[in-house]
C-alpha positions in Angstrom: -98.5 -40.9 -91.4 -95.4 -39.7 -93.5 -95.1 -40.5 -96.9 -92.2 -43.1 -98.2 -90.4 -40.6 -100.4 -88.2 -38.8 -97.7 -87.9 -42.3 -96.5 -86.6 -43.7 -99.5 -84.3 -40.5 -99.7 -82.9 -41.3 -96.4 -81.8 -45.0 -97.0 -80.8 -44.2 -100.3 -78.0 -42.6 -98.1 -77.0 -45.8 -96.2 -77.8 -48.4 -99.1 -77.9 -48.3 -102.7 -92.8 -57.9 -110.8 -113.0 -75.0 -127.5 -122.1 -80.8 -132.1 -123.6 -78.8 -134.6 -126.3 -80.9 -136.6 -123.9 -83.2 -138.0 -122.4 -85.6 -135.9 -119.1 -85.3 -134.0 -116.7 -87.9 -135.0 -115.3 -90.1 -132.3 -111.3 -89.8 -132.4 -110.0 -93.3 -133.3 -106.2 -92.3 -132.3 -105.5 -91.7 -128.7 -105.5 -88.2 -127.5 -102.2 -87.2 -126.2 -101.9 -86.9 -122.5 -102.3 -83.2 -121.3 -101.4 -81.9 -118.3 -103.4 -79.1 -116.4 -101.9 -75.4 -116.0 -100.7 -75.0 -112.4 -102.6 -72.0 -111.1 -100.9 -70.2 -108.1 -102.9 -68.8 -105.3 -103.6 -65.0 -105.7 -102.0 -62.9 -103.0 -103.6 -60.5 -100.6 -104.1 -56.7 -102.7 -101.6 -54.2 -100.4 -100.1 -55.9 -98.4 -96.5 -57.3 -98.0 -94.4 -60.3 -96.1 -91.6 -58.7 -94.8 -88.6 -61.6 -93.4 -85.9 -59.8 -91.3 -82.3 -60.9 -90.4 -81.6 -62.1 -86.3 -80.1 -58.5 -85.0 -81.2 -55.2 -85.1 -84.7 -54.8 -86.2 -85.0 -51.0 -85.1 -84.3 -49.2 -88.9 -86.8 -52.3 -91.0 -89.2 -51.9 -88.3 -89.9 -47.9 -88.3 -88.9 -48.1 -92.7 -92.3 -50.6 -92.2 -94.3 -48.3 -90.3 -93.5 -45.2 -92.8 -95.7 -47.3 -95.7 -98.3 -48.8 -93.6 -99.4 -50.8 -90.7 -97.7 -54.0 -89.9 -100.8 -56.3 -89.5 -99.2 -59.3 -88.1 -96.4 -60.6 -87.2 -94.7 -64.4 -86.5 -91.2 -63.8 -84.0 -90.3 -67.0 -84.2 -88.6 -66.0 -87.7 -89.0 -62.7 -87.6 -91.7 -62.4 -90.8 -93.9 -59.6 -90.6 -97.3 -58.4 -92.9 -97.3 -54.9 -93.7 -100.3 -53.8 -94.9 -100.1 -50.5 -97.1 -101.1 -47.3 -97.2 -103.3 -46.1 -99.6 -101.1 -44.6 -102.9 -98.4 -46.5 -102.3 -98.5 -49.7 -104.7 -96.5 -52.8 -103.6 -93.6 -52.6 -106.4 -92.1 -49.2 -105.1 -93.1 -50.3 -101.5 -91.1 -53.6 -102.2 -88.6 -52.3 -104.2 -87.9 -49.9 -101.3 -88.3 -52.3 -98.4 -85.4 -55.0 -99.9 -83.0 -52.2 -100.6 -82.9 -52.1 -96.3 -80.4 -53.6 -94.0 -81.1 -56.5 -92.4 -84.0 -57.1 -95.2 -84.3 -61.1 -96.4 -87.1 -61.1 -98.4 -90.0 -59.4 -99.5 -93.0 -60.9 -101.2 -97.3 -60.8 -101.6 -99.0 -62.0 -98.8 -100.0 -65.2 -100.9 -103.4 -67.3 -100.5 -103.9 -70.5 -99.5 -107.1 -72.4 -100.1 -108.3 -76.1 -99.4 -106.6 -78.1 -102.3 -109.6 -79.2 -104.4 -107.7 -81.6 -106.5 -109.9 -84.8 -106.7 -108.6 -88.3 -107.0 -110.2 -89.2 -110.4 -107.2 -90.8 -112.0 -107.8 -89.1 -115.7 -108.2 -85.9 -113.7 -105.0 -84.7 -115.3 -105.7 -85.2 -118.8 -108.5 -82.5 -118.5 -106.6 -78.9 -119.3 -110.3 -78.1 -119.7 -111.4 -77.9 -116.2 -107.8 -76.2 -115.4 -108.4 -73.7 -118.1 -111.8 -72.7 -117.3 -110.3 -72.7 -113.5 -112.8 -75.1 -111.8 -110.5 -76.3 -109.5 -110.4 -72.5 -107.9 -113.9 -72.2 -107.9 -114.5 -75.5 -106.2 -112.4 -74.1 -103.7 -114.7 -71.2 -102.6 -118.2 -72.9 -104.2 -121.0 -73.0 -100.8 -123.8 -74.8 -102.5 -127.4 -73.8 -101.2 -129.8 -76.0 -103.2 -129.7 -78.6 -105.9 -129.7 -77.9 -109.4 -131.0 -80.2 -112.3 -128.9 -80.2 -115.9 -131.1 -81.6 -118.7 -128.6 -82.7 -121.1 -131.4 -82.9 -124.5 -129.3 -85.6 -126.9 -129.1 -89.0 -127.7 -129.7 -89.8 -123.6 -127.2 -90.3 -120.6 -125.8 -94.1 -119.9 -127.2 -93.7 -116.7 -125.5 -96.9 -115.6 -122.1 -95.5 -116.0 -120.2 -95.7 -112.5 -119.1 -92.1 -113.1 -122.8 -91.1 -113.8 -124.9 -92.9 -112.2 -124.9 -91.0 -108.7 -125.1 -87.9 -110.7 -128.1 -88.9 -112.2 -131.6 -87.2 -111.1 -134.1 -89.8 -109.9 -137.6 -90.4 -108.8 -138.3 -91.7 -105.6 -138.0 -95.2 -106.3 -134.6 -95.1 -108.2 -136.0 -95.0 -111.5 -134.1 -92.1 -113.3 -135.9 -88.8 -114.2 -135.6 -88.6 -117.9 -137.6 -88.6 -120.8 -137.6 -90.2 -124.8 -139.4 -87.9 -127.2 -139.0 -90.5 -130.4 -141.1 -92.8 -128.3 -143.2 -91.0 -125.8 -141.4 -93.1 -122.8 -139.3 -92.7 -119.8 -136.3 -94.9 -121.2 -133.9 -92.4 -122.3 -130.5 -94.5 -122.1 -127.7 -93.8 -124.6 -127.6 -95.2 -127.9 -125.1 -93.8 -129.6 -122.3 -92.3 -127.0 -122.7 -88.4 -127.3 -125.5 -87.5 -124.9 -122.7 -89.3 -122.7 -119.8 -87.7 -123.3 -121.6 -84.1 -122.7 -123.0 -85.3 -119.4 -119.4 -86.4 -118.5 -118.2 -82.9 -118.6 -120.8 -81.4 -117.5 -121.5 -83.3 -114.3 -119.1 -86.3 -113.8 -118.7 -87.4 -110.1 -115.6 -85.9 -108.8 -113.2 -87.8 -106.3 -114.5 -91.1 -106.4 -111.7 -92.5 -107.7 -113.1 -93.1 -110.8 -112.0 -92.2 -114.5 -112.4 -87.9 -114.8 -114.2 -85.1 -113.2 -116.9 -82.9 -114.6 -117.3 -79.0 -114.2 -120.5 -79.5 -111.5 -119.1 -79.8 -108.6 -117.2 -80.4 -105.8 -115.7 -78.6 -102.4 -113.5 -81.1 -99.8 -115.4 -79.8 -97.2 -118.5 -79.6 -98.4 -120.7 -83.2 -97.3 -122.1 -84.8 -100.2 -121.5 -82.2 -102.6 -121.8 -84.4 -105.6 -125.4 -84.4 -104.6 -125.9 -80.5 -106.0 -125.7 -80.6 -109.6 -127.8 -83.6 -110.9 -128.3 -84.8 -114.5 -131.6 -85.6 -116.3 -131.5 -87.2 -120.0 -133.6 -86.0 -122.3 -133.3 -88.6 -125.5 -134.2 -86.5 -128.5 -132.0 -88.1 -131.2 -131.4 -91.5 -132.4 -128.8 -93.9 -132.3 -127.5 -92.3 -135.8 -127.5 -88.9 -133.5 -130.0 -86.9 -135.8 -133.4 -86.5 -135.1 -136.6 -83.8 -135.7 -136.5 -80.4 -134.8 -140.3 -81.3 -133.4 -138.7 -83.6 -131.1 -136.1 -81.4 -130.2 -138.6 -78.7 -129.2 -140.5 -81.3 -127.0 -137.5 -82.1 -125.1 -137.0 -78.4 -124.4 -140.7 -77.8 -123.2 -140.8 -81.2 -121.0 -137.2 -80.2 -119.3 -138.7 -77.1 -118.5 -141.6 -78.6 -117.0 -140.2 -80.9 -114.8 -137.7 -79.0 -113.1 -135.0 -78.9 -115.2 -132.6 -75.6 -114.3 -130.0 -75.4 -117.1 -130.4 -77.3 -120.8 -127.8 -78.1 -122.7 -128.1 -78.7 -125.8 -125.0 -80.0 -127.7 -127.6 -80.0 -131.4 -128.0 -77.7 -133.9 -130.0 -77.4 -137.6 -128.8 -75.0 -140.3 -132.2 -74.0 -140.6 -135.2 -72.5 -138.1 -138.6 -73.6 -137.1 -140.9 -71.1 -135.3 -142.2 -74.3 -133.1 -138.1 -74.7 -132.0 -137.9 -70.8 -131.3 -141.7 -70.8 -129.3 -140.1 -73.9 -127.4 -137.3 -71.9 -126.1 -138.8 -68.4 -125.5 -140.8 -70.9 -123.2 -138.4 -72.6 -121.4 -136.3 -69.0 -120.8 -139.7 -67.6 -119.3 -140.2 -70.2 -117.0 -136.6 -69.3 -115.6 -134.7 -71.9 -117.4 -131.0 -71.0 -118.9 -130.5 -72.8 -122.1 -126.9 -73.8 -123.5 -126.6 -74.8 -126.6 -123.1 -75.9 -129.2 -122.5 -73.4 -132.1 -121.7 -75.6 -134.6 -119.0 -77.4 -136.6 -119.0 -76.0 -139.9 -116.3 -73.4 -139.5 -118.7 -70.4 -140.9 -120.5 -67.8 -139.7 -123.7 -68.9 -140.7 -126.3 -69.0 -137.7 -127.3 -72.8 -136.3 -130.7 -73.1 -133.9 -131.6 -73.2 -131.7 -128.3 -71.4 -130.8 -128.9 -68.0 -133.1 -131.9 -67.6 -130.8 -131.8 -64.5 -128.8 -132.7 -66.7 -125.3 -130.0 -69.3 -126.1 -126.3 -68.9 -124.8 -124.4 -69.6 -128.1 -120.9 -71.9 -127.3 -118.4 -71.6 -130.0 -115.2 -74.2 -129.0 -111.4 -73.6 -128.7 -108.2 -75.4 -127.9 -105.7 -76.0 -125.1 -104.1 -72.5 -126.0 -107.4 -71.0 -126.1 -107.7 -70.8 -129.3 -111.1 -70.7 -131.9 -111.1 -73.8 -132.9 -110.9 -74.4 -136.9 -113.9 -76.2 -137.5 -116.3 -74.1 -134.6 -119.2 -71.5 -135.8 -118.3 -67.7 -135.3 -119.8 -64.4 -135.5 -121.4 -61.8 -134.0 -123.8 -64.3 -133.1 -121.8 -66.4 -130.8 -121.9 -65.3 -127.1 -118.8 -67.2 -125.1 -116.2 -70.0 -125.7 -115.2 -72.8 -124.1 -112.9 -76.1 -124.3 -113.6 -78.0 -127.2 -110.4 -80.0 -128.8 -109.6 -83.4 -127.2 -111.9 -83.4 -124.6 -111.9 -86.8 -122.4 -115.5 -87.6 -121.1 -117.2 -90.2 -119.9 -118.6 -93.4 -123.0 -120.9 -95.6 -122.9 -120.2 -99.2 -121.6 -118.4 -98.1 -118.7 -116.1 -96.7 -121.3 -114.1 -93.0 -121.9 -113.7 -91.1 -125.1 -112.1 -87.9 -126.7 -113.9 -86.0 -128.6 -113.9 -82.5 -130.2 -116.8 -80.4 -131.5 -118.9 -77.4 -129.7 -120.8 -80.7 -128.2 -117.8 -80.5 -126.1 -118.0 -76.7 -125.4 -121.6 -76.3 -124.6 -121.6 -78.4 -121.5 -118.4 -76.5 -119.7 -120.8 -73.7 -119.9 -123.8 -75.7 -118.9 -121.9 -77.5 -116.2 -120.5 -74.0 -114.5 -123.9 -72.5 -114.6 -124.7 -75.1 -112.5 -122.1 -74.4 -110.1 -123.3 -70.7 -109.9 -126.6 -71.2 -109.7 -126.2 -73.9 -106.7 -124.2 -71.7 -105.2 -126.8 -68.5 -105.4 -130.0 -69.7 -105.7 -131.5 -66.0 -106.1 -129.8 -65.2 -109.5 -132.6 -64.7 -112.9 -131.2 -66.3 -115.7 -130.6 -63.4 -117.2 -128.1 -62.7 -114.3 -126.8 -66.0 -114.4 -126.0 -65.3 -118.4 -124.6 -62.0 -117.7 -122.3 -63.3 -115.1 -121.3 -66.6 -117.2 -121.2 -64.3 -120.6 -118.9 -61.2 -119.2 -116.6 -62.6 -116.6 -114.3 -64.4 -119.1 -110.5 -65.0 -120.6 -109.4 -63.7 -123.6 -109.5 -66.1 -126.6 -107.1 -66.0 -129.6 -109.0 -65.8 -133.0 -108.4 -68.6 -135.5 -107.0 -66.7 -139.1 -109.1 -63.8 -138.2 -112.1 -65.4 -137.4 -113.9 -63.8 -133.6 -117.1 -64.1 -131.7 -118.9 -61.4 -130.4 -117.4 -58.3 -129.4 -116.2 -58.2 -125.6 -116.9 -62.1 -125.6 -114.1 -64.6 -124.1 -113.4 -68.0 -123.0 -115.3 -69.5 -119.8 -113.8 -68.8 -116.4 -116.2 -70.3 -114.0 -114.0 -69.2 -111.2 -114.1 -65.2 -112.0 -117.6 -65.6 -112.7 -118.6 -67.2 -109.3 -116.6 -64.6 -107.5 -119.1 -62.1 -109.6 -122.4 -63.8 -108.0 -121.1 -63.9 -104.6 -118.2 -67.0 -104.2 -115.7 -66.1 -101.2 -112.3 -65.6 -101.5 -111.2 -61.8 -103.0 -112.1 -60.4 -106.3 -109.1 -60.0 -108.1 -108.6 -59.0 -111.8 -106.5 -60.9 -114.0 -103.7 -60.3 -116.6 -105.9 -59.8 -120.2 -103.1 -58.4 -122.8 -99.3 -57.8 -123.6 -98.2 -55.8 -126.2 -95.4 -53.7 -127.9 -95.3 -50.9 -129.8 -93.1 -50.6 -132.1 -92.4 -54.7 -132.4 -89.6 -54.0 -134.2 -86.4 -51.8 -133.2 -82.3 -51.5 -134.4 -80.1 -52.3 -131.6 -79.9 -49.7 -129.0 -83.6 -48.8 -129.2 -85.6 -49.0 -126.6 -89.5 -50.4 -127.0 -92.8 -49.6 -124.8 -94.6 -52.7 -123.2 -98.1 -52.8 -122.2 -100.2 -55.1 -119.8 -103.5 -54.5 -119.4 -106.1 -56.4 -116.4 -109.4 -57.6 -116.8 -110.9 -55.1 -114.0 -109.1 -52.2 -112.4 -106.7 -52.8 -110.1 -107.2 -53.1 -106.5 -105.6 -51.2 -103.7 -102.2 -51.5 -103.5 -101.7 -52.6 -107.6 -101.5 -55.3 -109.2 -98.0 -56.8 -109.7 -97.6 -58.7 -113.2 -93.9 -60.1 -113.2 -91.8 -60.0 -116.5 -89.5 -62.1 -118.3 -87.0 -62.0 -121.5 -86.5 -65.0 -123.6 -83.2 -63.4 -124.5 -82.4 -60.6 -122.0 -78.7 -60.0 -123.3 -80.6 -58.8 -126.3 -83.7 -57.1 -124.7 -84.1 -56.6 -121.3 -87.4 -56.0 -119.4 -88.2 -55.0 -115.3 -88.6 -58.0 -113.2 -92.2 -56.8 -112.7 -94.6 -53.9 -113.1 -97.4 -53.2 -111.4 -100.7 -51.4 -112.6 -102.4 -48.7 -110.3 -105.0 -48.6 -108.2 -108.1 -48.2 -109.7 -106.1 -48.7 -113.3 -106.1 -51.3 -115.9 -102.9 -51.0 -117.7 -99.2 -49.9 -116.9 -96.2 -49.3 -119.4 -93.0 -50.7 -119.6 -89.6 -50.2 -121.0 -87.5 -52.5 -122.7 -84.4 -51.5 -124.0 -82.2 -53.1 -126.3 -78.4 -54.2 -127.1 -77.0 -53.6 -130.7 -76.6 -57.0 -132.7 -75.1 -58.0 -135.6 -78.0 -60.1 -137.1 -82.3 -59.9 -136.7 -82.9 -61.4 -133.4 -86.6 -62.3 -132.5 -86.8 -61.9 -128.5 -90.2 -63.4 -126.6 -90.9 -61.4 -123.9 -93.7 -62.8 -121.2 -95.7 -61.2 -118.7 -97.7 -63.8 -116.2 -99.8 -62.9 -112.9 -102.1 -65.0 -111.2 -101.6 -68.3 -113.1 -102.7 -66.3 -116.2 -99.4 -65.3 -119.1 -99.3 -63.5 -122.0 -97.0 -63.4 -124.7 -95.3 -60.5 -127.2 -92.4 -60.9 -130.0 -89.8 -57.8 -130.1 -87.5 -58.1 -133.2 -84.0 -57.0 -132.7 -82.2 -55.3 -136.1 -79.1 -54.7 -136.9 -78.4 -51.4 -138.2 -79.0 -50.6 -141.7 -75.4 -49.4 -143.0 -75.1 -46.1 -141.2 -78.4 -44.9 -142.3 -81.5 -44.2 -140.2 -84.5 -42.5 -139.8 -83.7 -39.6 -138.3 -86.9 -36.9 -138.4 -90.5 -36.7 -139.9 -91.6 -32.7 -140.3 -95.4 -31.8 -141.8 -95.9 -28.4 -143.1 -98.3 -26.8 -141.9 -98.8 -28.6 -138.9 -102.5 -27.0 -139.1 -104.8 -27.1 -141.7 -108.5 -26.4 -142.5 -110.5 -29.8 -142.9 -110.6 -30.8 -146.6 -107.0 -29.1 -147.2 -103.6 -30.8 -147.5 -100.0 -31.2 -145.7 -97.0 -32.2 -146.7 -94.7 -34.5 -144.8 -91.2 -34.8 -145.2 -88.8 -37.7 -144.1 -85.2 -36.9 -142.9 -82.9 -39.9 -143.3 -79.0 -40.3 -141.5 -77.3 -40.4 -144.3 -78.3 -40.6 -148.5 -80.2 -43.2 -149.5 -78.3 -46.5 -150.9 -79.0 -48.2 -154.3 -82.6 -49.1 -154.3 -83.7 -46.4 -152.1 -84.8 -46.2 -148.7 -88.8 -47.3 -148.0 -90.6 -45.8 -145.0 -93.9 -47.4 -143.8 -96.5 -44.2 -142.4 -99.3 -44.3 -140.9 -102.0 -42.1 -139.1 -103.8 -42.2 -135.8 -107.0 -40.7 -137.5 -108.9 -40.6 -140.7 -109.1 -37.5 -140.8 -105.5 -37.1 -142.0 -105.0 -39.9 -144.8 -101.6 -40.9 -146.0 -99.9 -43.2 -148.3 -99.0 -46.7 -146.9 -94.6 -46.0 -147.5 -93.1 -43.1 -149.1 -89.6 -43.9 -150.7 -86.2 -42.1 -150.2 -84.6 -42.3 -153.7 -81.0 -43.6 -153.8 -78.8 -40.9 -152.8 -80.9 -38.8 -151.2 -81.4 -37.9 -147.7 -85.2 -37.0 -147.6 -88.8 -37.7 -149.4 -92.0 -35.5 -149.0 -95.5 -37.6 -149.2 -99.1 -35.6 -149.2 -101.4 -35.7 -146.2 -104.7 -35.1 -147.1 -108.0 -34.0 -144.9 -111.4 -34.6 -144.5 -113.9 -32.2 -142.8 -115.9 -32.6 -139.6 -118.0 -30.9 -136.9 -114.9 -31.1 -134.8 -111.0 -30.3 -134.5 -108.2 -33.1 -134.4 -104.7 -33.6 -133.6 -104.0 -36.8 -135.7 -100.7 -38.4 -135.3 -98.6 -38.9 -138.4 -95.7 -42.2 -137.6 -92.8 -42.8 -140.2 -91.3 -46.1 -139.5 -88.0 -47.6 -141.0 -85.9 -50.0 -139.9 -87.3 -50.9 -136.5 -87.2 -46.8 -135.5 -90.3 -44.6 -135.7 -90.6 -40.9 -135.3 -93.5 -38.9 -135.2 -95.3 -35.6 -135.8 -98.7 -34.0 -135.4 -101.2 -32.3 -137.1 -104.2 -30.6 -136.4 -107.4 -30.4 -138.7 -109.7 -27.8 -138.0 -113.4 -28.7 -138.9 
């Protein structure tokens, strides 16, 4: 097959892409209404829809064959599929296929899927379930067995009509739950928060009926609220505090009477080796356990979640961020919705709430969903999968969980454990560097995926809040087998600091980056940056010199500096004094079992310019 260079050559010729221990409040105001995010279908990796002009089709139809194989096609209005060859990616293959006569259109081969949008009518004040992409993964979810949720609280109103046929039961009706503070079976709701968490967990979907809950639901699956079922497990009072003791009883009777997944929207600030023994039990009898981080808005550990066998569920907003008042830390395995969250009340009733009461039971809830769906997952499995296939989060004044951690996506994560549909990565990161330039400078964007990038790329489309000011590409794809691509944006010369959003969106999923346009600076600039010697012995010094335009105006001329290594260390600005054109600054070294080139940046004014230097041992 010939390659689509010569091709592109020849028609270039013809013609010119978030409850700790203490309670969680109920919200007395009403919660504004939000809507969910519209997530498009993803597109088929490679290949192409090609819509041709009534005419002459001989020229678009061999140009077609030159990048791959047309896989279908529909005469009736002339659309065809072209599927790609390997190493070429669909922006230079699209780019190259609308510059053709007799061309219409060219876009992804886009995805359809069975609409799983139930009819609950407060489906559309959940941006939790839209966020965490449930409605995608009821799309492809194939349930195999049932799977029990033991929500350990203040019990389940099991008489709530969006409940009760989600509730677990024996074989006479009676529901299959359990009361620790009084050794009985009765473990109806009190209070209203053991409720609320089995609302989002579980809540019947399409029956017409208030909201719907993570566990689950296909169209075309028959009776698939049957598959996730709920069992209450009352372990604190109608004040919604109770004793660890009871807490670890709940945990050791869920596990031995079937119970799959416990969540556990509770915490203590404090330990108890019976509440640790309780879990390490429950984990080695194959049980996954979900429990809230905590509401205190530190870092210090809450139990049972600090537990090594516990998935720890800090709680963030409807922009995904860390929510002010949840737990952090090193500690804290994954986030999930937690601000506003409607769910099911007692009394027939619905409630918002906020608290990592509300995030632990999104996680809970799409365990379920993966574990119905493969049956032969370990919990440890069904942790990884939950823990590592996740959306970035944005920290809250600095504040993280663990390291690699994100936000739930149940979707991506049942893709990872076998859900149908193709694996796709998503958009993870935008960014610019330098996020500040004069007018006439030109900027470097970054995306970066999730997972490499299939065959064929990934396309991530671009935007300009202001492109008169700063212009981007209409898209840019990543490579194949790649997880990031550059990008140029260049700049127009203004007469005043503009600040310019550009956006970068793929799949549903968009990412945001400021660029601040300056004016120019009188006529003076940063013009050079020079280090002599540009090699030194580790432990030695070099001196770097800054080279303006023009002399210095009254007050000087401050440069910011920086260095790509600690082995070269350099002072945060050097200043250019008034009416001169240069300044030198030291660099000094540190020795190591190694040799570096460290990369010294002067910055002023929105322009940088660079030099290196290497350090030998």
């Amino acid at each position: 097959m010939r390659v689509i260079q010569p091709i592109l050559a020849c028609i270039s010729c013809i013609v010119a892409l978030q409850l700790g221990w203490t309670q969680v409040e109920p919200v007395d105001a009403p919660v504004p209404s939000l809507n969910p995010q519209e997530i498009p279908a993803p597109f088929v990796p490679g290949e192409l829809v090609v819509g041709l002009e009534h005419g002459d089709l001989a020229l678009p139809l061999q140009a077609m064959e030159m990048v791959g194989t047309i896989a279908s096609q529909n005469p009736p209005i002339n659309a065809y599929v072209v599927r790609l060859a390997p190493g070429i990616s669909m922006e230079s293959a699209g780019e190259f296929l609308r510059a053709l006569p007799g061309v219409r259109y060219v876009e992804p081969n886009y995805l359809a899927f069975a609409f799983a949008t139930p009819n609950d009518p407060s489906y559309g004040q959940q941006y939790g379930l839209a966020r965490i992409q449930a409605n995608l993964a009821w799309d492809i979810w194939q349930p195999q067995r049932t799977v029990y949720i033991a929500i350990i609280d203040t019990g389940i109103d099991s008489n709530h009509p969006d409940l009760t046929n989600k509730m677990r039961r024996h074989a006479g009706g009676a529901i299959y739950g359990y009361n620790t503070l009084n050794n009985t079976t009765n473990a109806l709701d009190d209070n209203g928060h053991g409720t609320h968490c089995a609302g989002i967990a579980a809540a019947e979907i399409n029956n017409g009926i208030g909201i719907a809950g993570v566990a689950a639901w296909n169209p075309a699956i028959a009776n698939a609220n049957s598959f996730v079922q709920l069992m209450p497990v009352k372990v604190l009072s109608s004040s919604g505090s109770g004793s660890l003791d009871g807490v670890a009883r709940g945990i050791t009777w869920a596990a031995d009477n079937g119970a799959h997944i416990l969540s556990l929207s509770l915490g203590a600030g404090s330990g108890a080796q019976q509440l640790q023994d309780a879990v390490n039990y429950a984990w080695t009898r194959g049980c996954l356990i979900v429990v809230a981080a905590g509401n205190g808005g530190s870092s210090s550990p809450q139990y049972p979640a600090y537990y090594t066998n516990c998935i720890a569920v800090a709680a963030t907003d409807s922009a995904d961020r860390l929510a002010s008042f949840s737990q952090y830390g090193s500690w804290v395995d994954i986030a999930a919705p937690g601000v506003s969250i409607l769910s099911t009340y007692p009394s027939n009733r619905y409630q918002s709430l906020s608290g990592t009461s509300m995030a632990c039971p999104h996680v809970a809830g799409a365990a379920a969903v993966l574990w119905s769906h493969n049956p032969s997952l370990t919990n440890a499995q069904l942790r990884s999968a939950l823990e590592t296939n996740v959306d970035p989060y944005q920290p809250y004044s600095g504040r993280t969980i663990a390291q690699g951690a994100g936000r739930l996506n149940v979707y991506r994560a049942l893709q990872a454990v076998g859900g149908g549909g193709p694996t796709q990565p998503s958009l993870n990161t935008l960014s610019l560097n330098p996020t500040s330039v004069v007018g006439g400078n030109s900027s470097t964007g970054t995306v970066t995926l999730t997972a490499a990038a299939p065959s064929g790329g990934f396309v991530v489309n671009l935007s300009s809040s202001n492109p008169s000011v700063a212009s981007v590409p209409s898209s840019v794809t990543v490579p194949a087998g790649a997880t990031s691509a550059n990008f140029t944006v260049s700049t127009a010369a203004v007469s005043t600091s503009t600040s310019v959003t550009i956006t970068a969106s793929a799949g549903g999923v968009s990412r945001t980056a400021t660029l601040t346009v300056n004016p120019p600076s009188g006529s003076v600039s940063l013009q050079s940056l020079t280090i002599s010697p540009t090699s030194v012995w580790g432990g030695s010094s070099a001196t770097g010199t800054v080279q303006l335009s023009a002399p210095a105006p009254a007050g000087g001329v401050t440069v910011q500096l920086r260095s790509s290594s600690s082995r070269a260390i350099v002072p945060s600005t050097v200043t250019v004094p008034a009416g001169a054109t240069s300044a030198s600054f030291t660099i000094r070294t540190t020795s190591a079992f190694s040799i570096t080139t460290v990369t010294i940046t002067a910055t002023y004014n929105g322009v940088s310019r660079s030099a290196r230097l290497t350090v030998w041992f």
